[in-house]
Structures are given as C-alpha cells and as structure tokens.
PDB file of the backbone (N, CA, C, O) and the ligand in Angstrom, with CONECT records:
HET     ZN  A 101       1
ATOM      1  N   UNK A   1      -0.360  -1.840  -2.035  1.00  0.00           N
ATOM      2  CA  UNK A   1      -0.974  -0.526  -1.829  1.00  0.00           C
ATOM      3  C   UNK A   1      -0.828  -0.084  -0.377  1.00  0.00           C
ATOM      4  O   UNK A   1      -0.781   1.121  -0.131  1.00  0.00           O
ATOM      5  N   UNK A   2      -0.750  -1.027   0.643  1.00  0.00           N
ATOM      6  CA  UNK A   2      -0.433  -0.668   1.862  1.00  0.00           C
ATOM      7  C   UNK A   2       0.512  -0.137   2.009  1.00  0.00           C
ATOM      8  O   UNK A   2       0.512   0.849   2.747  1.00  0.00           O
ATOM      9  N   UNK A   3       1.901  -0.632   1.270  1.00  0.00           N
ATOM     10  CA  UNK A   3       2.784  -0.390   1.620  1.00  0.00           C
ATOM     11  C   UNK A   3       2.997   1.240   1.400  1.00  0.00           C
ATOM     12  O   UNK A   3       3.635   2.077   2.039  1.00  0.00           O
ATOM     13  N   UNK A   4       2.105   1.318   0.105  1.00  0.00           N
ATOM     14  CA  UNK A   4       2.961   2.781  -0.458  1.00  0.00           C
ATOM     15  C   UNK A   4       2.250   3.683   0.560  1.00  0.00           C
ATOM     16  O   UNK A   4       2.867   4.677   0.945  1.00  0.00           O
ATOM     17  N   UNK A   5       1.051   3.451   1.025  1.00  0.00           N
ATOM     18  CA  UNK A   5       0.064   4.395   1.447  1.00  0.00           C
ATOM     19  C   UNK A   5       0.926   4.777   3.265  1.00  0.00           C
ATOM     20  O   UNK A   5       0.517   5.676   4.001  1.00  0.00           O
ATOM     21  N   UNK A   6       1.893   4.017   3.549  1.00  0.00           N
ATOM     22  CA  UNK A   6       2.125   4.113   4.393  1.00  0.00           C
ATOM     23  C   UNK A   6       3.655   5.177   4.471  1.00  0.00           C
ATOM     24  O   UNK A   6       4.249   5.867   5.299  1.00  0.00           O
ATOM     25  N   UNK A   7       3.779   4.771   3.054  1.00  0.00           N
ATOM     26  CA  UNK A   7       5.343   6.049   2.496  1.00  0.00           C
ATOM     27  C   UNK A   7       4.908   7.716   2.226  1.00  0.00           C
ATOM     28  O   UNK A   7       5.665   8.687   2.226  1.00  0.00           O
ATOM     29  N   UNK A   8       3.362   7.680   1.990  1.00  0.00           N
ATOM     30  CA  UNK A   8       3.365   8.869   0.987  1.00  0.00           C
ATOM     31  C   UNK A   8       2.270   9.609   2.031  1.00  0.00           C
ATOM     32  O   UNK A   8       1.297   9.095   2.582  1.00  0.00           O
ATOM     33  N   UNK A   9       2.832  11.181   2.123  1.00  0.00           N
ATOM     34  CA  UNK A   9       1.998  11.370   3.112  1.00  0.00           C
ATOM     35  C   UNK A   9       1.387  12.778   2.102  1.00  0.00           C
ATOM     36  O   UNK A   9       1.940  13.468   1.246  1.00  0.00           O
ATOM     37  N   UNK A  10      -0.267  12.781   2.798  1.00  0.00           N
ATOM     38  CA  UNK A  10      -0.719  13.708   1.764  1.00  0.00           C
ATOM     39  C   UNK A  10      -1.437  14.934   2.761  1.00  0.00           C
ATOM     40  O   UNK A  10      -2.127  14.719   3.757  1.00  0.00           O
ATOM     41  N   UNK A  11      -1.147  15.978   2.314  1.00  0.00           N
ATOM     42  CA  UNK A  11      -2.279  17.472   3.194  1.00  0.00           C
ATOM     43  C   UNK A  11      -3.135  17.367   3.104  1.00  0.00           C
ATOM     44  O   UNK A  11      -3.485  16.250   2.721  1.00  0.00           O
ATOM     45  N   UNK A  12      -4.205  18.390   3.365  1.00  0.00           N
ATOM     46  CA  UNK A  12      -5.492  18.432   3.026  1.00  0.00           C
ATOM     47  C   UNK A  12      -5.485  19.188   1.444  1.00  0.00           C
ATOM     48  O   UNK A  12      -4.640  19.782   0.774  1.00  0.00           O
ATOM     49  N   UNK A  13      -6.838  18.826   1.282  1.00  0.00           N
ATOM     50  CA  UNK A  13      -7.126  19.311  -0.171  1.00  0.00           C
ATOM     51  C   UNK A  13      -6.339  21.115  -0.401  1.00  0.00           C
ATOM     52  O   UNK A  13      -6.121  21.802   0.597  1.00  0.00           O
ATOM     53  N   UNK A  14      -6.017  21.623  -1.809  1.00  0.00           N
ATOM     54  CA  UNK A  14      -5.462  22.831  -2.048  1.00  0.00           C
ATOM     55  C   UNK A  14      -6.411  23.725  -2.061  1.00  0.00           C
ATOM     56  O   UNK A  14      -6.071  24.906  -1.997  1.00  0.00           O
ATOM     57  N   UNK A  15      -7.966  23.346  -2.154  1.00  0.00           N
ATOM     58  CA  UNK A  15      -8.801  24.156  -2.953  1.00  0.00           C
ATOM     59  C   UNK A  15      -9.550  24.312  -1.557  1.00  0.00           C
ATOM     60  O   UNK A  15      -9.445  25.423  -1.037  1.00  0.00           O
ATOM     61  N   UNK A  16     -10.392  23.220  -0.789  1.00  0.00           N
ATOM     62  CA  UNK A  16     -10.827  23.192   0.143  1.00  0.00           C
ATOM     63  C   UNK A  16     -10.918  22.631   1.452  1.00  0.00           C
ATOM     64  O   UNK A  16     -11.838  22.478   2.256  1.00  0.00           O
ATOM     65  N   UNK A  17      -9.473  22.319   1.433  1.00  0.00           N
ATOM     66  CA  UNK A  17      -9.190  21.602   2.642  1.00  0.00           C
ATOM     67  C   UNK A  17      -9.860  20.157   3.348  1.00  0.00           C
ATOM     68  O   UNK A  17      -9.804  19.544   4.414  1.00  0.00           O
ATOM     69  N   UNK A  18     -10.399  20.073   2.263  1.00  0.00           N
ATOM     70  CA  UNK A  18     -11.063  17.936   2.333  1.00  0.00           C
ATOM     71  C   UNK A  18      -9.889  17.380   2.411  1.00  0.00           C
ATOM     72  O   UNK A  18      -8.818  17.965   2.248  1.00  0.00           O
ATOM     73  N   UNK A  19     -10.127  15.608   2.800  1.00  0.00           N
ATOM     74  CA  UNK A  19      -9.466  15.084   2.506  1.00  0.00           C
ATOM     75  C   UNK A  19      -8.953  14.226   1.068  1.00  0.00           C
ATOM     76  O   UNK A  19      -9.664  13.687   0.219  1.00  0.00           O
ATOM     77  N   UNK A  20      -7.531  14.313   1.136  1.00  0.00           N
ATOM     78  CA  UNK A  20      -7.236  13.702  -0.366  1.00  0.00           C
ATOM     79  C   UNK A  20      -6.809  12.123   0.117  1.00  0.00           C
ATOM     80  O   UNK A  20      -6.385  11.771   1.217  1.00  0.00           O
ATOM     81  N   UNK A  21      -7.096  11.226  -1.200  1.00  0.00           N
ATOM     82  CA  UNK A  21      -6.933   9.844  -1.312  1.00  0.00           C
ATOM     83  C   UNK A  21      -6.157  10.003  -2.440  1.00  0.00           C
ATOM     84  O   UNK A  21      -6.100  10.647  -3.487  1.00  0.00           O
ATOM     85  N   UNK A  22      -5.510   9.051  -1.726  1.00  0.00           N
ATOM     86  CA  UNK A  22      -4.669   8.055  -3.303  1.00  0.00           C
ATOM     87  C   UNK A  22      -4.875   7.103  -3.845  1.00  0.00           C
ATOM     88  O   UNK A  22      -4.765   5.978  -3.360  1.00  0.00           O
ATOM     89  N   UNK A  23      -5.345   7.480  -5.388  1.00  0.00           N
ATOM     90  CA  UNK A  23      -5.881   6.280  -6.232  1.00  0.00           C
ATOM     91  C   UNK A  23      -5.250   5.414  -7.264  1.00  0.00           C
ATOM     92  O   UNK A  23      -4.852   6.061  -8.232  1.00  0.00           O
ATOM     93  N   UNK A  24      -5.076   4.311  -7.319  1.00  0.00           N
ATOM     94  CA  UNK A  24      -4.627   3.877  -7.946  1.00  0.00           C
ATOM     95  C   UNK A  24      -5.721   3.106  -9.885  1.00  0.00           C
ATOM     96  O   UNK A  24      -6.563   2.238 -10.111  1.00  0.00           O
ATOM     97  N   UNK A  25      -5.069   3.970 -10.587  1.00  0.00           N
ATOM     98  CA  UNK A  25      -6.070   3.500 -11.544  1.00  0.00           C
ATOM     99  C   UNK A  25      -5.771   2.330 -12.517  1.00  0.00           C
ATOM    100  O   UNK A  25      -5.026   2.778 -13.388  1.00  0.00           O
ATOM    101  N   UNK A  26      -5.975   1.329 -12.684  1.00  0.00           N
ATOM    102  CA  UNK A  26      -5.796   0.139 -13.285  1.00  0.00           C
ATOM    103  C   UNK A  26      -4.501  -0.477 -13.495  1.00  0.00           C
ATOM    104  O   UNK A  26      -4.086  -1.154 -14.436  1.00  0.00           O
ATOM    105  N   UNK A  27      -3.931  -0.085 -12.384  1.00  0.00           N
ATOM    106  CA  UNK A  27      -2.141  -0.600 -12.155  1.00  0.00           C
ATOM    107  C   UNK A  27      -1.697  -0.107 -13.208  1.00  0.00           C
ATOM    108  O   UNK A  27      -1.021  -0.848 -13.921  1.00  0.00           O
ATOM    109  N   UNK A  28      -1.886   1.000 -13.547  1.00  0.00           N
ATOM    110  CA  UNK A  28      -1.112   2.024 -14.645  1.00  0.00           C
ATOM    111  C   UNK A  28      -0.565   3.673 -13.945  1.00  0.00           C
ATOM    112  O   UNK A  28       0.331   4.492 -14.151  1.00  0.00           O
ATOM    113  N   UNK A  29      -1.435   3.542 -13.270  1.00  0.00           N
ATOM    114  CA  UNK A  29      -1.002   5.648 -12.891  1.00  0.00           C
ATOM    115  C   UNK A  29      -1.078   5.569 -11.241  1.00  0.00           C
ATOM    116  O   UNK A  29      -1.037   4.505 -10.624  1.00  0.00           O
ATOM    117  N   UNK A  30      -1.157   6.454 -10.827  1.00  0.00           N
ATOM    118  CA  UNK A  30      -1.672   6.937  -9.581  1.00  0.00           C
ATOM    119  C   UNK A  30      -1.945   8.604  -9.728  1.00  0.00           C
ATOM    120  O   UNK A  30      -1.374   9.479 -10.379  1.00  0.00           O
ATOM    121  N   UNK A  31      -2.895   8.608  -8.964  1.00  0.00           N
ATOM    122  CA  UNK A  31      -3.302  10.402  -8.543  1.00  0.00           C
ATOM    123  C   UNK A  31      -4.012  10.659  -7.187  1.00  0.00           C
ATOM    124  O   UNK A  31      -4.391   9.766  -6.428  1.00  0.00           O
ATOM    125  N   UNK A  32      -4.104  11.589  -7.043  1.00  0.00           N
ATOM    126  CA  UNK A  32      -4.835  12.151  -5.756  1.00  0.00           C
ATOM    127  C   UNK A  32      -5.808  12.643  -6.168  1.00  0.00           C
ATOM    128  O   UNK A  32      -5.780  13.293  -7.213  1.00  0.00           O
ATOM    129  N   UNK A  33      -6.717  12.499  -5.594  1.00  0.00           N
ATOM    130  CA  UNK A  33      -8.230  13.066  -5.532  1.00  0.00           C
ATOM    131  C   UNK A  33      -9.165  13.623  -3.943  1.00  0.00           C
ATOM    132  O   UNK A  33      -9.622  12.718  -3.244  1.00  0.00           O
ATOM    133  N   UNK A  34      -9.327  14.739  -3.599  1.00  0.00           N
ATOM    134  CA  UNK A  34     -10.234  15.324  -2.750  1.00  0.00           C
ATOM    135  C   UNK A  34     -11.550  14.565  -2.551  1.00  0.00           C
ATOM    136  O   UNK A  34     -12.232  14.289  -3.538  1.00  0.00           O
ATOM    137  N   UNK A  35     -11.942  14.209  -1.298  1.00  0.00           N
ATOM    138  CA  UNK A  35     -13.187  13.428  -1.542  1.00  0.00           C
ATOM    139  C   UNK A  35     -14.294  14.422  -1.294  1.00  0.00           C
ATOM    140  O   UNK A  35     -15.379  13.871  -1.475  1.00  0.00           O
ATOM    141  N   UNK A  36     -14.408  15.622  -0.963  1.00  0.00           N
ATOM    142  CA  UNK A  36     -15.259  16.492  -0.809  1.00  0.00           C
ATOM    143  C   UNK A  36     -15.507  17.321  -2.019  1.00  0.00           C
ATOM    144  O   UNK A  36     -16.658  17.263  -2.452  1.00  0.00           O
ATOM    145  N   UNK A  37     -14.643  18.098  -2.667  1.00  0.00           N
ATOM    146  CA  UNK A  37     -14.418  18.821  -3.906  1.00  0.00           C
ATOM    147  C   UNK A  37     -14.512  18.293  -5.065  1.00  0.00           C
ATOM    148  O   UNK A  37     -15.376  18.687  -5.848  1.00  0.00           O
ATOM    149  N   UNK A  38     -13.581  17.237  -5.410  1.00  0.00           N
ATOM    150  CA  UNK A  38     -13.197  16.014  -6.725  1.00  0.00           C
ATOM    151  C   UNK A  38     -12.080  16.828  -7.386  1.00  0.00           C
ATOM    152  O   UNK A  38     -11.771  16.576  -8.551  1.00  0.00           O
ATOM    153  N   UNK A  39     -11.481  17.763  -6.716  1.00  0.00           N
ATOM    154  CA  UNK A  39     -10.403  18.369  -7.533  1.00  0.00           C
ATOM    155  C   UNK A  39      -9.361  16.911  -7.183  1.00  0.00           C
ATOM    156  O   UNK A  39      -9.461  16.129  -6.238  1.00  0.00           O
ATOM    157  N   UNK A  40      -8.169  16.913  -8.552  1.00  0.00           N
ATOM    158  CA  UNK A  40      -7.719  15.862  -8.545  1.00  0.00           C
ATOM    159  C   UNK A  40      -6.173  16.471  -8.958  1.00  0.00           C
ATOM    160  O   UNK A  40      -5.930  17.575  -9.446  1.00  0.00           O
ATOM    161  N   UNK A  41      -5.312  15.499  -8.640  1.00  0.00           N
ATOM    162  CA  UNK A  41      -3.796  15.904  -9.527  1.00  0.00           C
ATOM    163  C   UNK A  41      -3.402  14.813 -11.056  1.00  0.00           C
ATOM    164  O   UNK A  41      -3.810  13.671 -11.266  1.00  0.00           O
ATOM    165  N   UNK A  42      -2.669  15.500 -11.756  1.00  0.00           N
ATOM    166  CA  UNK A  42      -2.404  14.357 -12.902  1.00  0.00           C
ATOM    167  C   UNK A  42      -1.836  13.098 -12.560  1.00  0.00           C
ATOM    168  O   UNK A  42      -0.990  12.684 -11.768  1.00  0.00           O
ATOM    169  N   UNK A  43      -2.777  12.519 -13.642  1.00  0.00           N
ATOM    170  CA  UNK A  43      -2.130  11.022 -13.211  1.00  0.00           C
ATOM    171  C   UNK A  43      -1.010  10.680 -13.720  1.00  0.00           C
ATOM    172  O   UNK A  43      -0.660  10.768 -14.897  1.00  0.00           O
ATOM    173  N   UNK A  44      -0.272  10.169 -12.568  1.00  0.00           N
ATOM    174  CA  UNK A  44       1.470   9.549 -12.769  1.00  0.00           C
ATOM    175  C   UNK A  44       1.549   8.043 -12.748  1.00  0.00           C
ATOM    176  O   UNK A  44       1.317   7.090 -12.004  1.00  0.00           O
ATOM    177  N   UNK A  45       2.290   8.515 -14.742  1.00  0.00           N
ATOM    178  CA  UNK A  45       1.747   6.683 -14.835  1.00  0.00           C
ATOM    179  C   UNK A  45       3.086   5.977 -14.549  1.00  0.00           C
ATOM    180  O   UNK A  45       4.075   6.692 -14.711  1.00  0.00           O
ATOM    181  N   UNK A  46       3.288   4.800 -14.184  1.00  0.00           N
ATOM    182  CA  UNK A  46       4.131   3.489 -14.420  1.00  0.00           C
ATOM    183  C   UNK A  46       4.574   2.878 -14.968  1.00  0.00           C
ATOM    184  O   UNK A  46       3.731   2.796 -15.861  1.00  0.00           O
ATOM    185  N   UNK A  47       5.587   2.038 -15.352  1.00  0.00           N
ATOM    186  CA  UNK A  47       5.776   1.019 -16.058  1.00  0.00           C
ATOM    187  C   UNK A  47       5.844  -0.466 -15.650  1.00  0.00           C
ATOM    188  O   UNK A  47       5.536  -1.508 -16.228  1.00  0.00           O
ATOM    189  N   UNK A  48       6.410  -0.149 -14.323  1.00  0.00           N
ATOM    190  CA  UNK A  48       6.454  -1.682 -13.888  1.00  0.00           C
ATOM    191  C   UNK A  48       6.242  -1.435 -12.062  1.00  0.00           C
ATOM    192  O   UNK A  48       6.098  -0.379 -11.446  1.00  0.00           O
ATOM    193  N   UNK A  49       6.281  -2.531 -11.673  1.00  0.00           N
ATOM    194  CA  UNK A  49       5.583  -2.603 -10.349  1.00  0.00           C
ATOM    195  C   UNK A  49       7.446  -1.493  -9.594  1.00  0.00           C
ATOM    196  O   UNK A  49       7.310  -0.480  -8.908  1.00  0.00           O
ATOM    197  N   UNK A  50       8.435  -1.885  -9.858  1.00  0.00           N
ATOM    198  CA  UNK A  50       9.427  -0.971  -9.231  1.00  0.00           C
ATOM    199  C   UNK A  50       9.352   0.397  -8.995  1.00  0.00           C
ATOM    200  O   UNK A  50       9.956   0.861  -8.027  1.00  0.00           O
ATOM    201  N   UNK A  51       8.405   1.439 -10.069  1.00  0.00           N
ATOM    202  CA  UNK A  51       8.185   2.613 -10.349  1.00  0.00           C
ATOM    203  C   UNK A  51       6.858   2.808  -9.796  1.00  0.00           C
ATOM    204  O   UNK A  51       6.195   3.778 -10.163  1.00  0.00           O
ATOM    205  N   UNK A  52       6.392   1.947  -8.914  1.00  0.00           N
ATOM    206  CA  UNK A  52       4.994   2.400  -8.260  1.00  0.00           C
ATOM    207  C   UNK A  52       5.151   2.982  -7.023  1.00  0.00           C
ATOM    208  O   UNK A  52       4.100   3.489  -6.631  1.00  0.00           O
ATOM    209  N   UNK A  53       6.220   3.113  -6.148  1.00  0.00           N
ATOM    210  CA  UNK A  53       6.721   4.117  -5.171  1.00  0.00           C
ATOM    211  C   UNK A  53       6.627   5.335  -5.556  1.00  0.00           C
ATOM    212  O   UNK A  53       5.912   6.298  -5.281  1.00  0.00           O
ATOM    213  N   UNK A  54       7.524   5.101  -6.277  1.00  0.00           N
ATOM    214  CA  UNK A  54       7.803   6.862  -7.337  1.00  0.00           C
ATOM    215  C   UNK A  54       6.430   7.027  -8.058  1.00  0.00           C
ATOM    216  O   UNK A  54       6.042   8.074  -7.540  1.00  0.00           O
ATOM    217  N   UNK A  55       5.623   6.716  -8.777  1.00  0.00           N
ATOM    218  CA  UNK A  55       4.541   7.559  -8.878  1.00  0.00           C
ATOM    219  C   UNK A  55       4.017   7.711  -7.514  1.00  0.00           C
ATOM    220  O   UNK A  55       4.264   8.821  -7.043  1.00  0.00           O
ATOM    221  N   UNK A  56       3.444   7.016  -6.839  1.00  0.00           N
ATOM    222  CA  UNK A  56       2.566   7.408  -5.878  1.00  0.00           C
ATOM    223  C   UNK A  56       3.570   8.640  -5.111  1.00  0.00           C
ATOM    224  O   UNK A  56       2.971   9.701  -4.934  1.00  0.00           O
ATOM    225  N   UNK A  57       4.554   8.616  -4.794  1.00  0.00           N
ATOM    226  CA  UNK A  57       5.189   9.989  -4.202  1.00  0.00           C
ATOM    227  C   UNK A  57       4.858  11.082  -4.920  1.00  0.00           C
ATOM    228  O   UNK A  57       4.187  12.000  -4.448  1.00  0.00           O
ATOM    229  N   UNK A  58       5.457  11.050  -6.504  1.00  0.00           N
ATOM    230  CA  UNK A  58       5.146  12.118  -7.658  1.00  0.00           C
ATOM    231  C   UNK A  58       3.726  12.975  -6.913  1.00  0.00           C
ATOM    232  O   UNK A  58       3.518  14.084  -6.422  1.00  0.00           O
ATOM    233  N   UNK A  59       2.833  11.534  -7.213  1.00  0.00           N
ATOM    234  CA  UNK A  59       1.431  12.160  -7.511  1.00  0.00           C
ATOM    235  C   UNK A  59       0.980  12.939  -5.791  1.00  0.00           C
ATOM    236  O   UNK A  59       0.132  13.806  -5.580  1.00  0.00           O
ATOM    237  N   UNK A  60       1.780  12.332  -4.915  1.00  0.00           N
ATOM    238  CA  UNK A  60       1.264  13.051  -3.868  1.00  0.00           C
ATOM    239  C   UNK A  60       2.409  14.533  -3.697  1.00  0.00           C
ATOM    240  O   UNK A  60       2.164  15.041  -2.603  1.00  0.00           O
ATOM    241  N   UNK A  61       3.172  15.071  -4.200  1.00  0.00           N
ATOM    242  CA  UNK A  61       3.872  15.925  -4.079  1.00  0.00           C
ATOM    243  C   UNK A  61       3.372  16.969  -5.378  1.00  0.00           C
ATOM    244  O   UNK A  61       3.639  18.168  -5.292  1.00  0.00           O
ATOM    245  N   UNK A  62       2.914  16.636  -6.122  1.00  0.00           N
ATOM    246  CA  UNK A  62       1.857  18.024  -6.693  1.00  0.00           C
ATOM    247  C   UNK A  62       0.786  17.789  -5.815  1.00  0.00           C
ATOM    248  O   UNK A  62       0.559  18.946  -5.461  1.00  0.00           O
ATOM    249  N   UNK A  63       0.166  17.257  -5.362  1.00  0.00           N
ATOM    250  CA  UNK A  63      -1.234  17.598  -4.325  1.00  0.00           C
ATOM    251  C   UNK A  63      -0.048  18.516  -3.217  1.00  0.00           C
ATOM    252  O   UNK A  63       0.237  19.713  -3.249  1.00  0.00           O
ATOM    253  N   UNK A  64       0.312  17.747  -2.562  1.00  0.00           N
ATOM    254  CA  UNK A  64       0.852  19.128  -1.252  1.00  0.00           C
ATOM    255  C   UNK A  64       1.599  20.116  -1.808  1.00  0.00           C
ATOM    256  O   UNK A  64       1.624  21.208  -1.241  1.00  0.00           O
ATOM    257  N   UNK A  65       2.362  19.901  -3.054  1.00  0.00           N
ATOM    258  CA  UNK A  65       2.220  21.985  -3.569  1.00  0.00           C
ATOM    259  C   UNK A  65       1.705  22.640  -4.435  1.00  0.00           C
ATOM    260  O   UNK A  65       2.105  23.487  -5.235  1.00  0.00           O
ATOM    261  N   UNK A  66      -0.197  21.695  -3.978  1.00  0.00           N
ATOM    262  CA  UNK A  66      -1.504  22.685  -4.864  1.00  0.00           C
ATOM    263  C   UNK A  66      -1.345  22.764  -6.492  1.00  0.00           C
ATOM    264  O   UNK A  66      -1.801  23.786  -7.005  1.00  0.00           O
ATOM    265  N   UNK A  67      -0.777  21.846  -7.313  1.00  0.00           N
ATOM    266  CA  UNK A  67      -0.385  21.598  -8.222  1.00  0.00           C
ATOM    267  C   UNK A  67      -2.033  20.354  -8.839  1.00  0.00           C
ATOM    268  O   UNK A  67      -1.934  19.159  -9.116  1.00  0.00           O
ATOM    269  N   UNK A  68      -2.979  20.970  -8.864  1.00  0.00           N
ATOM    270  CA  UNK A  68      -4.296  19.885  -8.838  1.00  0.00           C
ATOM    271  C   UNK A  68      -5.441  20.935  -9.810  1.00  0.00           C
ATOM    272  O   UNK A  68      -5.606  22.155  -9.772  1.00  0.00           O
ATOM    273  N   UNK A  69      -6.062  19.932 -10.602  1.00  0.00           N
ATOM    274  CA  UNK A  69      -6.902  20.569 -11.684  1.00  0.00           C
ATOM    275  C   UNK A  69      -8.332  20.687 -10.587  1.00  0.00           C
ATOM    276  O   UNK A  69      -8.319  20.068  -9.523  1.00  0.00           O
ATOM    277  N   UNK A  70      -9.487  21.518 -10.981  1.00  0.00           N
ATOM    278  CA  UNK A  70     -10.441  21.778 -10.561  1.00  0.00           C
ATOM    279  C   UNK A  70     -11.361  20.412 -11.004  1.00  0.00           C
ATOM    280  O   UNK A  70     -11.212  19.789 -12.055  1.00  0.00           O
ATOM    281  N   UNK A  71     -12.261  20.135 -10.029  1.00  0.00           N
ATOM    282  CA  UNK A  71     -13.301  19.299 -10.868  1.00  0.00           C
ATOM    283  C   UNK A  71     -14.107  19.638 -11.867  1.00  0.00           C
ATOM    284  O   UNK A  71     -14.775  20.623 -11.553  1.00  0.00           O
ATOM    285  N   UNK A  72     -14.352  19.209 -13.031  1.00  0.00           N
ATOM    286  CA  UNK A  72     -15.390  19.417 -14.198  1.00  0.00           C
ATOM    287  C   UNK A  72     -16.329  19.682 -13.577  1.00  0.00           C
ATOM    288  O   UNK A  72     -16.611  19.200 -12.480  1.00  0.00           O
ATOM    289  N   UNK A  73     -16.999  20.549 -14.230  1.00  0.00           N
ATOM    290  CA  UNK A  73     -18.484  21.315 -13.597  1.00  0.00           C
ATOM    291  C   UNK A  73     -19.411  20.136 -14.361  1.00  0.00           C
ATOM    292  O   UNK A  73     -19.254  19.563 -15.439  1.00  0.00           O
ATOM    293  N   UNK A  74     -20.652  20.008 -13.116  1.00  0.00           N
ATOM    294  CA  UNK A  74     -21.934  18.825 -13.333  1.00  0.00           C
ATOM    295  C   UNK A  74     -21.184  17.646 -13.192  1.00  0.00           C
ATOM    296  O   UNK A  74     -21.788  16.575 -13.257  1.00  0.00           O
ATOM    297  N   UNK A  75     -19.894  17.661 -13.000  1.00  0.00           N
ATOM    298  CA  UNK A  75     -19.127  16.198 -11.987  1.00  0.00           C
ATOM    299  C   UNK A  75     -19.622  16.125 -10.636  1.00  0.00           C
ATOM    300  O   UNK A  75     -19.220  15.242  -9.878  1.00  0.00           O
TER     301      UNK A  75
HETATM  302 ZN    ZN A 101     -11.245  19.621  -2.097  1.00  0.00          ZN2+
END
C-alpha cells in the first residue's frame, strides 16, 4: 500500500475541496473517499495483486476528473 500511495497522486475533493484517501477494501477494489464530505468514487476492483497499481490509478483518476458519487444522505 505504500508503494501505490506513493504512485497515485490525488486533488482535493470535487464537491468540497477536503481531502481524498485511498481505500483499499478487502484486497478486492480500491476507491477514493473525501474525509470531510464522504463523497466517494466507484470501486475499482482487482484480480490479482499485479492489477493493484492499475486500480488504485483508475480509482484515483475519476476522483481528479470529479467523476465521484455524492454521499447517502443520514451517512
Ligand atoms: Zn468532499
């Protein structure tokens, strides 16, 4: 996770300019998520540990071109 976090560079949030993290969800996907807002981008899933560059890029290249769902309301 270091490694990728050190490949993939992310803007500030699309909606409100927070900062976004990259999450990795159960060594299956990756996405970005706003830690101020919770607006998030789709998760880009994997197959094997080779294709975990390429999602984590994917998922950070719809966050920097605002390509990110709103958070669920009462989230
Ligand atoms: Zn935000």
């Amino acid at each position: 996770m270091e490694q990728i976090l050190k490949e993939v560079d992310l803007q500030e949030c699309p909606l409100c300019g927070g900062p976004g993290v990259l999450e990795e969800e159960g060594q299956w996907c990756f996405y970005v998520s706003c830690l101020d807002c919770g607006a998030h981008t789709a998760e880009i899933p994997y197959k094997e540990a080779g294709e975990r560059l390429t999602a984590a890029k994917n998922a950070a290249h719809l966050w920097n071109i605002g390509k990110v769902l709103r958070p669920d309301p009462g989230e």
